[in-house]
C-alpha positions as CSV (number, residue, x, y, z in Angstrom):
1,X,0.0,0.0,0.0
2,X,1.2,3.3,-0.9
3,X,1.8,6.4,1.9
4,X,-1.7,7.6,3.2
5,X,0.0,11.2,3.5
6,X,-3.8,13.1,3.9
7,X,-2.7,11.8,8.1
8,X,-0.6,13.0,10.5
9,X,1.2,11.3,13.3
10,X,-1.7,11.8,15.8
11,X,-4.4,10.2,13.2
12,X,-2.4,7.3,13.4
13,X,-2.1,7.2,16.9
14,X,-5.8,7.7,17.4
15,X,-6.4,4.6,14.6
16,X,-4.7,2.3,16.7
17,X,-6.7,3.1,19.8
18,X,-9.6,2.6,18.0
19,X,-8.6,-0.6,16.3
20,X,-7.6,-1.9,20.0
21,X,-11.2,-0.7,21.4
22,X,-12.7,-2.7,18.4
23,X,-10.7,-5.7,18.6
24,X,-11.5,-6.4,22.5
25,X,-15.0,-4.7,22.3
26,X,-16.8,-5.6,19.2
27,X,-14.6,-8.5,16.9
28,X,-15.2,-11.3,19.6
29,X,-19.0,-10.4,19.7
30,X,-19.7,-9.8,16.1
31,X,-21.4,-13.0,15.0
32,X,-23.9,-12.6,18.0
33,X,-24.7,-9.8,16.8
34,X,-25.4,-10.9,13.5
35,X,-27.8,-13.4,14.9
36,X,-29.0,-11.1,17.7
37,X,-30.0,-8.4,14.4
38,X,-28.2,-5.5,16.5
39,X,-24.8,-4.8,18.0
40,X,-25.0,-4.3,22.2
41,X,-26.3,-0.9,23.1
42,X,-23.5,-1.1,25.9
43,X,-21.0,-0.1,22.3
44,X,-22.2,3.0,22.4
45,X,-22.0,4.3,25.7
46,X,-18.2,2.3,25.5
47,X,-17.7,4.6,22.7
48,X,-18.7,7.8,24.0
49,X,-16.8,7.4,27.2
50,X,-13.4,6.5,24.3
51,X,-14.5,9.6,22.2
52,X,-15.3,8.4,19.3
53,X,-19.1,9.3,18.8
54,X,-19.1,12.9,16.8
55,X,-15.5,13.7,17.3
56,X,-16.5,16.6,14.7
57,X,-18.6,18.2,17.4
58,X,-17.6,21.5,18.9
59,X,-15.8,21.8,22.8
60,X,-19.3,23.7,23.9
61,X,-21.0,20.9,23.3
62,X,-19.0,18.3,25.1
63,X,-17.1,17.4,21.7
64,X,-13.3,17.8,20.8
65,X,-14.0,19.6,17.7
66,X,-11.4,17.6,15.1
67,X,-11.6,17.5,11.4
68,X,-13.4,14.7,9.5
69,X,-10.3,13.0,8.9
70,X,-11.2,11.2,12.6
71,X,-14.9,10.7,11.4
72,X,-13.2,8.1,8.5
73,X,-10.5,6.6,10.5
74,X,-13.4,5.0,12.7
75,X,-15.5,4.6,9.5
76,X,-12.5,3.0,7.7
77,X,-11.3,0.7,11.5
78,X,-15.1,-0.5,11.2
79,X,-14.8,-1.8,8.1
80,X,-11.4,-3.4,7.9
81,X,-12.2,-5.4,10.8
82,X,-15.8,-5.8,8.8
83,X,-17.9,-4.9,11.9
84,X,-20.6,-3.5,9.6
85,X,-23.4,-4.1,12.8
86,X,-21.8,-1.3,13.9
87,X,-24.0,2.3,13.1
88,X,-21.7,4.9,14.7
89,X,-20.9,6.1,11.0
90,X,-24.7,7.0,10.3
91,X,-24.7,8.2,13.7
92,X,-21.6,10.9,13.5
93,X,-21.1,11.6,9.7
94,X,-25.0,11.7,8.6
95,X,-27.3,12.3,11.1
96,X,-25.7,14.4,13.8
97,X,-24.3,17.4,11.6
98,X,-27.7,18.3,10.5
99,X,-28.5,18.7,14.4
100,X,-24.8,21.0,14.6
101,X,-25.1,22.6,11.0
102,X,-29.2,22.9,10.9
103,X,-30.2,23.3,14.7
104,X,-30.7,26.0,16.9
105,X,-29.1,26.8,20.0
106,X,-31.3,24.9,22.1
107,X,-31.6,21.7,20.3
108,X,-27.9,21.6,19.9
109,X,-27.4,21.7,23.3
110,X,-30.3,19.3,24.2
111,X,-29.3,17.3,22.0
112,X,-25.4,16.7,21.1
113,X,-23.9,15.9,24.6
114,X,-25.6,12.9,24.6
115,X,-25.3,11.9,21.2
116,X,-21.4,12.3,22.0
117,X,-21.5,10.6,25.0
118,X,-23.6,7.5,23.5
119,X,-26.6,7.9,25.7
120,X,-28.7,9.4,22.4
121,X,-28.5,7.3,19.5
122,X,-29.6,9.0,16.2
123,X,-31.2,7.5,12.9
124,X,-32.1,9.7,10.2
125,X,-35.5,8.8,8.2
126,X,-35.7,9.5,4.3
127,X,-36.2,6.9,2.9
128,X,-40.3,5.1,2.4
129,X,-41.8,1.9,0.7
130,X,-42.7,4.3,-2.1
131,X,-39.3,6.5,-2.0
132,X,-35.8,5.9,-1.9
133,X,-33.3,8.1,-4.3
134,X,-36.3,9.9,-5.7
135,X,-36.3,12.2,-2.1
136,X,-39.4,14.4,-3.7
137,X,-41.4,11.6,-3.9
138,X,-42.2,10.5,-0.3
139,X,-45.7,10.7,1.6
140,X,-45.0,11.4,4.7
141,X,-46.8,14.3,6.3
142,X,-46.4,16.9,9.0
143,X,-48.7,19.3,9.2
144,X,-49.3,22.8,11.8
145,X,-51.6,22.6,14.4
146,X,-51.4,25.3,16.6
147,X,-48.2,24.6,18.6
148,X,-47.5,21.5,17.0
149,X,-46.8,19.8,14.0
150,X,-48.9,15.9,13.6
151,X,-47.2,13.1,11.6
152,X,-48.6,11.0,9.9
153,X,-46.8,8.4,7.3
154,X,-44.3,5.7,7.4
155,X,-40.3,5.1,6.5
156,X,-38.3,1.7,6.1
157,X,-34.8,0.3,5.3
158,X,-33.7,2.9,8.8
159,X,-30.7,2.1,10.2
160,X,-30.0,2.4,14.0
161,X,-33.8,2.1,14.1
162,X,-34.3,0.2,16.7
163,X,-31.7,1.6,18.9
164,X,-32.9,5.5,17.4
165,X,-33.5,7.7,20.6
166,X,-33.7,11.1,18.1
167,X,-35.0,10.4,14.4
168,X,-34.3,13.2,12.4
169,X,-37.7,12.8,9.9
170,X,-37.7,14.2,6.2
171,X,-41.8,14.9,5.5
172,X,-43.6,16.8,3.9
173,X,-45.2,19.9,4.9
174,X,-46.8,21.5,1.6
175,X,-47.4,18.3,-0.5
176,X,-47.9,20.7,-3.3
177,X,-44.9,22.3,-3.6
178,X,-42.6,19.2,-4.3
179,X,-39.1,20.0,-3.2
180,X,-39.5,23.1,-1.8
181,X,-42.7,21.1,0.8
182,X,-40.2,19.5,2.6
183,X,-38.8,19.9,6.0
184,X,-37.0,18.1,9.0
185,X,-37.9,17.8,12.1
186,X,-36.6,16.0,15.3
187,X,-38.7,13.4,16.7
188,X,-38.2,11.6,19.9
189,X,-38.4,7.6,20.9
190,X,-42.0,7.5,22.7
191,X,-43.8,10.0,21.0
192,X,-47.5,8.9,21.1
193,X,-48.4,7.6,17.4
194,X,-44.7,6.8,16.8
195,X,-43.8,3.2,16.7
196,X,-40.9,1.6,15.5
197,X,-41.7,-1.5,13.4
198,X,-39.6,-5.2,13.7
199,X,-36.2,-5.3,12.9
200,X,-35.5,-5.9,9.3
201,X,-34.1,-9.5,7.9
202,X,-31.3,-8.3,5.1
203,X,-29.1,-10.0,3.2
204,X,-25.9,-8.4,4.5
205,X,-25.5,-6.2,7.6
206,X,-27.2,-8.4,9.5
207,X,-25.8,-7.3,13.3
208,X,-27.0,-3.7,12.2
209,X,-30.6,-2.6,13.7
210,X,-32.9,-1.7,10.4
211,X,-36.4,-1.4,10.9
212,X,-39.6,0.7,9.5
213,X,-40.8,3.6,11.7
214,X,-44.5,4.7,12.1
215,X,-46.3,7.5,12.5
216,X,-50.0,8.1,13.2
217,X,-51.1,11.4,14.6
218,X,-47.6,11.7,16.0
219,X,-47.6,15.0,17.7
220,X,-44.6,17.2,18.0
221,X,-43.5,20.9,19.3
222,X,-43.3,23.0,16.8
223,X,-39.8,23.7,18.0
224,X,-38.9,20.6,16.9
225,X,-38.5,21.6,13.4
226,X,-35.1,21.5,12.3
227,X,-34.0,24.6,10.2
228,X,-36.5,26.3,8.5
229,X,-40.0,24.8,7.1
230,X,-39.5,24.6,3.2
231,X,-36.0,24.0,3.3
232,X,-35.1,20.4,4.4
233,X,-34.5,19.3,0.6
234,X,-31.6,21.8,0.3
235,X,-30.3,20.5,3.9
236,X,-31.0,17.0,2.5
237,X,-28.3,18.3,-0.9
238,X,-26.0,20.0,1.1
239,X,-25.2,17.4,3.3
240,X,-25.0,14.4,0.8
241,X,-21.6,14.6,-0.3
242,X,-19.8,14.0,3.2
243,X,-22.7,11.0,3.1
244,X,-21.3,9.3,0.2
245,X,-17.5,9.9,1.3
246,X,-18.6,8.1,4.2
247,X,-19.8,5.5,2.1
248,X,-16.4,5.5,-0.4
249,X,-14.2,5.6,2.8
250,X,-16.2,2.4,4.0
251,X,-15.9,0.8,0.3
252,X,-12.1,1.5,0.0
253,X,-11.4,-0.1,3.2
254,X,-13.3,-3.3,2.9
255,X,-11.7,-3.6,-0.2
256,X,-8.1,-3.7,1.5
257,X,-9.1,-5.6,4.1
258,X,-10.4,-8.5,2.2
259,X,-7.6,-8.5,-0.4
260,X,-5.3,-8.6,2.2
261,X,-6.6,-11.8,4.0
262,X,-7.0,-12.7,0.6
263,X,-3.7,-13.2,-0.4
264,X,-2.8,-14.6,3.1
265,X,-5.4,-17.5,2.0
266,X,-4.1,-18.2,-1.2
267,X,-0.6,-18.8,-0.1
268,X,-2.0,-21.5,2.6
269,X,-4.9,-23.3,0.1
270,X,-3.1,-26.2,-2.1
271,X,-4.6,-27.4,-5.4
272,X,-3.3,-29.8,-7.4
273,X,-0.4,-30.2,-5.1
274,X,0.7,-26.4,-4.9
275,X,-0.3,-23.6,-3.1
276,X,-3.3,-21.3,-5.4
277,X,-1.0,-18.2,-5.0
278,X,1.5,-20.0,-7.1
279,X,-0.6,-19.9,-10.3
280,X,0.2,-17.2,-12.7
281,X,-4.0,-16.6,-13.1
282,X,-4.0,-16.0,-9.4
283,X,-0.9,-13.3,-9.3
284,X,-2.7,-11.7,-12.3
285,X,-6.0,-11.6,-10.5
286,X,-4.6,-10.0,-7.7
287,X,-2.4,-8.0,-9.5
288,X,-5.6,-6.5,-11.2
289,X,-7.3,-5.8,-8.2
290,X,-4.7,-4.4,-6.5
291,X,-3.8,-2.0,-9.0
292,X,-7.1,-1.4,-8.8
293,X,-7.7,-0.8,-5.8
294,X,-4.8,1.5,-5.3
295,X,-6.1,4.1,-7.9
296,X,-9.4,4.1,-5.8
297,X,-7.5,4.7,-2.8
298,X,-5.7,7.8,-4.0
299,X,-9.0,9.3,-5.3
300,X,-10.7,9.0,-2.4
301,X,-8.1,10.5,0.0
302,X,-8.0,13.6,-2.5
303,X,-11.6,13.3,-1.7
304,X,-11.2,13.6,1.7
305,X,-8.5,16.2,1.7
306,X,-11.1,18.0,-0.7
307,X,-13.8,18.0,1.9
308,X,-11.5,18.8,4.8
309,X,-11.0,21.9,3.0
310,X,-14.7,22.9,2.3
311,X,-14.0,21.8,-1.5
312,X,-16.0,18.7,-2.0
313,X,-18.1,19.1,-4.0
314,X,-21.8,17.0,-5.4
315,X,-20.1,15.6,-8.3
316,X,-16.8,14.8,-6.9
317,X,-18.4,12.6,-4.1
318,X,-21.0,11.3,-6.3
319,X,-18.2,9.7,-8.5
320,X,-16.3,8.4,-5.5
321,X,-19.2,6.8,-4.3
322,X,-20.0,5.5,-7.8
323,X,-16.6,4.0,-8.5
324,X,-15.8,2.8,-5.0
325,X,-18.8,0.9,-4.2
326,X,-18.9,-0.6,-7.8
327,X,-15.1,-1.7,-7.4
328,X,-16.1,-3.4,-4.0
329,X,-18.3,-5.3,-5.5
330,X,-15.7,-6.7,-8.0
331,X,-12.9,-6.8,-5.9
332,X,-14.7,-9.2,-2.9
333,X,-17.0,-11.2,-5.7
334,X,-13.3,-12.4,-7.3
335,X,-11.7,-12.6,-3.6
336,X,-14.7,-14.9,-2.8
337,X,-13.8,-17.1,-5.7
338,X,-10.1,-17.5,-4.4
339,X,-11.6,-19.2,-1.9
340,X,-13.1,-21.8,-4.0
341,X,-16.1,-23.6,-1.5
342,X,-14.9,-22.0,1.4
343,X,-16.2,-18.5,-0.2
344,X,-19.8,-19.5,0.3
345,X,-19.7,-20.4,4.2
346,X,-20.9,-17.9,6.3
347,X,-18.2,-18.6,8.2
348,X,-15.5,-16.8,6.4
349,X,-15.1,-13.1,6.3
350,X,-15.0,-13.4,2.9
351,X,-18.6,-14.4,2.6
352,X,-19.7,-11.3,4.9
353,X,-18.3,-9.2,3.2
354,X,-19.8,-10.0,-0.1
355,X,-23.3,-10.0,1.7
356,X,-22.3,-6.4,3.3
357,X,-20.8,-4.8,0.4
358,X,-24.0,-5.5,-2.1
359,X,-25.7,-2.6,0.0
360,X,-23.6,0.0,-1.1
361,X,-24.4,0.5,-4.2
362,X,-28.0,0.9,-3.0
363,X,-28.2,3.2,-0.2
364,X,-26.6,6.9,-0.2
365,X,-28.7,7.3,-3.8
366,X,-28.7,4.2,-6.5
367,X,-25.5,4.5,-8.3
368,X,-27.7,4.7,-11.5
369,X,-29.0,8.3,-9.6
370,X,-24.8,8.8,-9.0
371,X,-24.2,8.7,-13.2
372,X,-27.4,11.1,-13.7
373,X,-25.6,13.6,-11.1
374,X,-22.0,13.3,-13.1
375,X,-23.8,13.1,-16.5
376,X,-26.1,16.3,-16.3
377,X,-22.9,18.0,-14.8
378,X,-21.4,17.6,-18.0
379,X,-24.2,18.2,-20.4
380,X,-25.6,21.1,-19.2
């Protein structure tokens, strides 16, 4: 691997405590997890008290107020060690800034200490039965009653939704004015008419909570709007980019992780009375993906030096999360094959990680929605 210069010194000091935390708090737990359908909320209070819940935040608000580049080490630790239960990510890099970036003075300080110190645990709900990437399109509804606002809808595929004690909610509060009708708001765990539905069964993630939320004549102060009425669509644009990083940074670092313990198999596993790393289609398959891999790599962490900077911009992340998440899917579909048989057993990281990885391309807008970003950017 080439030199990650976009760290300093103390990044690397801070990875290694977080890969220690990981390795003695969450690795030997993991598969429980899995079958459990959610990591222990314990994690998260373990993390606050370690500091690495919002490490963006600001000193007033209990946080130590570093740059993102501590947001993807523990995006990038998660997913090398392929803890991908694990929703600090959504948590810190997603839901959270709209709370620091969106928020008034009040909720920020209602809110943020605890979401730092892991006793609030944030989701963020876009996405419906009816809606996913098409964000204009969804149904649900608040609408002003006196000192209130009463919600009325539904939204699935939400991670940290079972665990969610704050759900930041995208509805709609002039279904007539499409983009410009929709607004956030922050809505609280016990809310009357708010119910949070069974955990979903997925095909990867499985130790990571996902459910459908609820909503039926859920009633919330009229403080609780986030920002201004009207304008959640262009909060929902402006913080997408640092969303997809998020979801590049994760990519990238999968990939490494399982080419790594990749080629460690290879030289073990005999066929044909020598070991599989001996064959010249192997050592070009990995050279590929290597190679590969490396270019993707350098793109990203210009990325990332990009948006430490205030310079990432929509296209730029839209074609790191693009490329990224489509190269994970190469790189750990021909690393499963290495493994011949063993590939396919649950057992093997290998095999998670092909389960996990299939999401990406999914969530964080389709990568079909990612080529209509970069190809309108050039046409118009």
């Amino acid at each position: 691997m080439i030199p990650r210069t976009v760290f300093e010194p103390e990044h690397d000091m801070f990875r290694e405590s977080v890969r220690k935390f990981l390795q003695a708090e969450a690795v030997p737990h993991h598969l429980q997890w899995e079958k459990d359908g959610q990591v222990d909320r314990a994690l998260w209070n373990k993390a606050g008290e370690q500091g690495f819940l919002v490490p963006t935040a600001p000193e007033e608000y209990s946080g130590v107020g570093v740059d993102f580049r501590y947001n993807a080490i523990i995006s990038e630790e998660c997913a090398a060690l392929g803890l991908s239960g694990i929703g600090w990510p959504l948590h810190s890099d997603i839901a959270v800034p709209y709370i620091l970036n969106f928020g008034t003075e009040e909720q920020k300080q209602k809110y943020v200490p605890g979401c730092i110190s892991g006793e609030i645990v944030t989701a963020i709900a876009m996405t419906e039965p009816g809606a996913g990437s098409d964000l204009q399109g969804i149904k649900t509804t608040a609408v002003r009653d006196g000192d209130h606002y009463v919600i009325n809808g539904s939204k699935t595929f939400i991670t940290n939704g079972q665990h969610a004690d704050v759900v930041i909610l995208v509805a709609k509060t002039d279904p007539q004015q499409g983009a410009a009708g929709i607004s956030l708001f922050l809505l609280e765990a016990g809310t009357p008419g708010f119910e949070k539905g069974t955990n979903l069964e997925k095909l990867g993630m499985k130790a990571q909570d996902t459910s459908e939320l609820f909503f039926n004549d859920a009633r919330i102060p009229a403080e609780n709007l986030l920002g201004e009425e009207g304008q959640g669509f262009v909060y929902l644009m402006q913080e997408l980019p640092q969303e997809r990083l998020q979801i590049a940074l994760v990519a990238v670092a999968s990939m490494e992780s399982v080419l790594s313990y990749t080629i460690d198999y290879v030289k073990e596993r005999k066929a044909f009375g020598k070991n599989i790393a001996s064959f010249q289609n192997t050592q070009f398959k990995l050279a590929e993906l290597d190679s590969e891999v490396t270019a993707q790599r350098v793109f990203l962490d210009r990325c990332l030096e990009l948006h430490i900077e205030g310079k990432l911009d929509a296209v730029t992340a839209a074609k790191a999360k693009m490329l990224t998440t489509d190269l994970q899917g190469k790189v750990i579909d021909e690393c499963l094959q290495l493994h011949g048989g063993y590939g396919f057993m649950w057992e093997y990281p290998v095999t998670r990680a092909y389960a996990d990885a299939r999401v990406q391309r999914i969530f964080g807008g389709t990568n079909e929605i990612m080529k209509l970003i970069i190809g309108r950017s050039l046409v118009s």
